[in-house]
N, C-alpha and C positions, 0 to 999 in steps of 0.2 A: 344293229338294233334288232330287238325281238319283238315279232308279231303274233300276235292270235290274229288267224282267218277262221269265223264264225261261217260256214254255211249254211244257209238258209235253201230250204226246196218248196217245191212245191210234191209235195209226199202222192198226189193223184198223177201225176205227170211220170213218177217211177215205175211203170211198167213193169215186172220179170224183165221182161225184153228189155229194157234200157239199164237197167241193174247191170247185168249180166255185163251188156258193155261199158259200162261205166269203171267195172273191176281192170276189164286191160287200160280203160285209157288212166286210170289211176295209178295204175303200175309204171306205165310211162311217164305220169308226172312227177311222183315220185321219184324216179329213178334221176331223172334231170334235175331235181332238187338235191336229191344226194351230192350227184355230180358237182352242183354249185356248193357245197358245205350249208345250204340252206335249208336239209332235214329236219326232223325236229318232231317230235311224241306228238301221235294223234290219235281220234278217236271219230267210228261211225256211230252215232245213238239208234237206239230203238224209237219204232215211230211216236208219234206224239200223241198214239193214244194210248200211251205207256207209262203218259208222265202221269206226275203226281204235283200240284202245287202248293205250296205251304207260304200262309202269308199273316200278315198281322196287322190289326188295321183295328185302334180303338181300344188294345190293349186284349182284345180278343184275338183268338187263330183260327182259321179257318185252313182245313183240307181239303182242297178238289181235287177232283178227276181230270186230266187233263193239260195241256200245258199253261204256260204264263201267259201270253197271247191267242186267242183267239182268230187267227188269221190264215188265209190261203197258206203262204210258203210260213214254215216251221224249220227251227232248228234241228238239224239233221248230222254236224258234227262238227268238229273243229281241227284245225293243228297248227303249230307253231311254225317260225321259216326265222331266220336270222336274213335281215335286208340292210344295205347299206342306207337306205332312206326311202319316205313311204312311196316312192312314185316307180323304184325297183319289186316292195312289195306288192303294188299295185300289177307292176306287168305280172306275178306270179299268179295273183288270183283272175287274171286276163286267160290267164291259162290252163286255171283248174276248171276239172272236167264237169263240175258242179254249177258253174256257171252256164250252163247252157237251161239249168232247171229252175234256176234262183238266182239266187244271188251272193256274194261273198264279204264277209263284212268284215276288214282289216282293223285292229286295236291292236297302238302300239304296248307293251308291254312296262311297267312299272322296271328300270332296275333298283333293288333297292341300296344297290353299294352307294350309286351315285346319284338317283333324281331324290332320295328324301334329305340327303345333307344340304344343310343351310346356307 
């Protein structure tokens, strides 16, 4: 089954200093994901005062500055893992290195060969 893991940080809490190590312990998560066929396209975002929000409320649009929540920890980036079921995905994001800053937010994945037939 595919997963999106959403991280979430707290963007004060990322130091230079903790960045920095954050890149080897990433390399080692990754690499042990590989190892399990559990890799999968990802992505680090720019911080969240980068975002841009667009929304529609009243048939009106409004643009901010800003992200979609207003909150300590921000989305910070995501990536996929193929898991036998949520509670192996669950050990994986036990083990991203992101987790020590935030938090990691596991969504099982739509397929659509098989979960939209009737």
């Amino acid at each position: 089954m595919r997963f999106m893991m959403l991280i979430h940080h707290d963007e004060a809490a990322l130091t230079p200093a903790v960045q920095k190590g954050l890149v080897g312990e990433y390399g080692a998560f990754l690499a042990a994901l590989a190892k399990a066929d559990g890799a999968s396209a990802g992505e680090r975002l720019k911080p969240s005062s980068a975002a841009t929000t667009v929304r529609e409320q009243d048939g009106k649009l409004d643009v901010l500055d800003g992200p979609y929540a207003d909150t300590k920890e921000q989305l910070g980036g995501y990536f996929f893992i193929e898991a036998a079921s949520l509670d192996e995905a669950i050990a994986w994001a036990k083990r991203c290195p992101s987790v020590k800053y935030g938090s990691i937010e596991i969504r099982p994945v739509y397929n659509i060969q098989t979960d939209w037939k009737g």
